[in-house]
N, C-alpha and C positions, 0 to 999 in steps of 0.2 A: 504494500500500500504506500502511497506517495505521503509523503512528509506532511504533516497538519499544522498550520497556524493555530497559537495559541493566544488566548485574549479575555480580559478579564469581562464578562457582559452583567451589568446592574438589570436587575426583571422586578416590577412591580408582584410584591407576594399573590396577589393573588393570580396574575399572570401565568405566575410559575408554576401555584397547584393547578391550574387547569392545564397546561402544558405536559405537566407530572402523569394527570389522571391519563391524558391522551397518549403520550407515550406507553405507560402501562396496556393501556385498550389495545396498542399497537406492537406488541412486547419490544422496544426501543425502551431504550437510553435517553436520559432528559437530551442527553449532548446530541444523541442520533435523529430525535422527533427534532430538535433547533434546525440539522442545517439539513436534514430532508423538506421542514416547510421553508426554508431560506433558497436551496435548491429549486424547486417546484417555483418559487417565485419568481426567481431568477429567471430559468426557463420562460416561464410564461411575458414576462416583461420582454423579452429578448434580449435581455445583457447577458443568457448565458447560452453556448448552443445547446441544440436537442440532444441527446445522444443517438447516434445512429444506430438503426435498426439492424441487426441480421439481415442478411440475404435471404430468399425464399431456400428451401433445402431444391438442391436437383435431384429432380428424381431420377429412379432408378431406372436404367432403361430392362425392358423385360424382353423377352424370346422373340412376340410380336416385332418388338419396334428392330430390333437387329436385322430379324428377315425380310421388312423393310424397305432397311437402311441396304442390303446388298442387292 
């Protein structure tokens, strides 16, 4: 995993138990629920890119498609 910045963040308490609760609902880490919604924001804003998707799988070719192909 790539190196993390570290930083001290101030959270209104009651912020935090709701963050808390949702993290748990989510089995996350207060630290993982912060920058998965930071993430997600981010994306959506476009300050961060998408992540790119896999490819389709190629499919298999079968007996058909060979006899086909010759």
């Amino acid at each position: 995993m790539a190196d993390s910045k570290r930083f001290l963040l101030r959270l209104d308490p009651h912020l935090f138990e709701a963050l808390r609760r949702w993290a748990d609902d989510e089995l996350r880490s207060i630290n993982a629920q912060i920058e998965y919604l930071l993430t997600d924001q981010a994306r959506r804003a476009g300050r961060l890119p998408h992540r790119r998707s896999r490819p389709p799988p190629t499919p298999k070719a079968t007996e058909h498609d060979e006899a086909v192909r010759r």
